[in-house]
C-alpha positions in Angstrom: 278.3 97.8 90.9 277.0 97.9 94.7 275.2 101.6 93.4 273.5 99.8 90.9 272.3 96.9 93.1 271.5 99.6 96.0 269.1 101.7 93.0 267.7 98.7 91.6 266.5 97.3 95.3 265.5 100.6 95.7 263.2 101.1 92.5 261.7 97.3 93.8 260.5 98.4 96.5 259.0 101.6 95.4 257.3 99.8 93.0 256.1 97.3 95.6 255.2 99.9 97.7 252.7 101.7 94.8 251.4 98.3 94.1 250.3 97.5 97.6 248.6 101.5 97.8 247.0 101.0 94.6 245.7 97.4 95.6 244.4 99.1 99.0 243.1 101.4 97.1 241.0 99.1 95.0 240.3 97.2 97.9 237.2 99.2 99.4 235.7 99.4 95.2 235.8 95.7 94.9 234.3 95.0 98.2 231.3 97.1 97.7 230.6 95.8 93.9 230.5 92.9 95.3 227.9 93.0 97.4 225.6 94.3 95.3 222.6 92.1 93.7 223.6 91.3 90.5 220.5 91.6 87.5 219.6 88.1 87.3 220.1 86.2 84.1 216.5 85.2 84.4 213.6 87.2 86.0 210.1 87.5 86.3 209.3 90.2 83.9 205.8 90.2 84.8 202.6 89.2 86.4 199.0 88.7 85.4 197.2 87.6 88.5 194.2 88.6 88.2 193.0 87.4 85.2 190.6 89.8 82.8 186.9 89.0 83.2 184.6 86.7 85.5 186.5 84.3 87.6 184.6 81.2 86.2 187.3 78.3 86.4 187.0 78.2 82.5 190.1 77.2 80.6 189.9 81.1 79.0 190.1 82.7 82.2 192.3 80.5 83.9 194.8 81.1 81.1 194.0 84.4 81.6 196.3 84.3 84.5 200.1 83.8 84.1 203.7 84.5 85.2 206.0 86.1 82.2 209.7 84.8 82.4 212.4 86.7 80.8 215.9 85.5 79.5 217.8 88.7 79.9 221.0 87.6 78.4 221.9 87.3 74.9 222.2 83.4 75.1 220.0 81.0 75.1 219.0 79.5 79.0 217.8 75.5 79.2 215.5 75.7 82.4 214.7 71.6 82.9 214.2 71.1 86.6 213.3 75.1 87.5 210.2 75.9 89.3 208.1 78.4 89.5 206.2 78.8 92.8 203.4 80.8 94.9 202.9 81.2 98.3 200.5 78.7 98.8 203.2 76.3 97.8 201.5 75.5 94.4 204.9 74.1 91.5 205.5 74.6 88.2 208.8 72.6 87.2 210.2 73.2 83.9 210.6 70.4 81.7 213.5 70.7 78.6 212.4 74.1 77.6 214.3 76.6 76.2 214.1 80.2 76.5 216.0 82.0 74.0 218.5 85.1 74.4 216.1 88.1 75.0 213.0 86.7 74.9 210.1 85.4 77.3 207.9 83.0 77.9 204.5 82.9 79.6 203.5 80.4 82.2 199.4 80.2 82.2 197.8 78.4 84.8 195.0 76.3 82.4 196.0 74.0 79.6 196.7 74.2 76.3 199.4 73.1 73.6 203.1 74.5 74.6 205.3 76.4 72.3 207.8 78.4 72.2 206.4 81.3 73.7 203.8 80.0 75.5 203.7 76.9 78.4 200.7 75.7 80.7 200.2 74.5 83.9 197.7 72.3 82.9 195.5 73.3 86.4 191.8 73.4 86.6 192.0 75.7 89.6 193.4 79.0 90.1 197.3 79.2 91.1 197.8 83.0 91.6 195.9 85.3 94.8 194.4 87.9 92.8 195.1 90.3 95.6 198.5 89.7 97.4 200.8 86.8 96.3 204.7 86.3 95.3 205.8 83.8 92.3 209.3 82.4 93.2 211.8 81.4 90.5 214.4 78.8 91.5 217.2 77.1 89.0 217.7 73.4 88.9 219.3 73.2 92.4 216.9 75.2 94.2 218.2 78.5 94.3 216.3 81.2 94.4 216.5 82.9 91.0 214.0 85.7 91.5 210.9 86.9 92.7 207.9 89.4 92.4 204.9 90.7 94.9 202.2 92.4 94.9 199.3 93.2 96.8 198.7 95.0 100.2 200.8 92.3 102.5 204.0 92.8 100.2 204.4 96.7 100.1 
């Protein structure tokens, strides 16, 4: 009976032992995945700052400029209380609007009749630098969500 007790501590321990190499082992992998930037949930997919045309402050033109917002997951994303924001600390906050699994949503900076697709800033003014700017995306709590550049001060 003791060689059986003496084998049986034994096995224990060897398999404690392989569990404790393999879990150092995995260590190191799970570390490094985890710092990694995750694909946000919701990004901006793109930019039109620059709107086509003469800058002439008309509704056309000034909707002529706008932020696309993508849902890149499969589920539908509420973004009440979200902003959208440029350097020159100009806001968009999200009211109860939902962006559906896979699709997007333009932001335009004149006004116009919100829909699914489509929202508006309702500005009479310009939001976006034509030539360098970044548009910030933060959730409902202020985190920063995601964000896109462009222009000479931003490469």
């Amino acid at each position: 009976m003791a060689s059986v007790s003496s084998s049986v501590r034994r096995i224990a321990a060897a398999v404690l032992v392989a569990g404790s190499v393999v879990g150092a082992a995995a260590l190191p992998a799970a570390a490094q995945d985890h710092g990694k930037r995750q694909h946000p949930r919701v990004e901006i997919s793109r930019v039109q700052a620059d709107s086509p045309g003469r800058d002439d402050r008309s509704n056309r033109s000034l909707n002529g400029e706008w932020v696309e917002i993508k849902n890149t997951t499969g589920e539908g994303i509420n973004l009440r209380g979200w902003t959208l924001r440029g350097e020159d600390g100009n806001r968009y906050r999200f009211d109860n609007v939902r962006i559906n699994g896979r699709a997007t949503i333009r932001v335009h900076t004149g006004t116009g009749r919100n829909t699914r697709t489509d929202l508006f800033q309702n500005r009479r003014d310009y939001v976006w630098d034509n030539r360098a700017d970044t548009a910030t995306l933060r959730d409902d709590r202020g985190r920063t969500v995601d964000t896109e550049s462009w222009g000479r001060r931003h490469r």
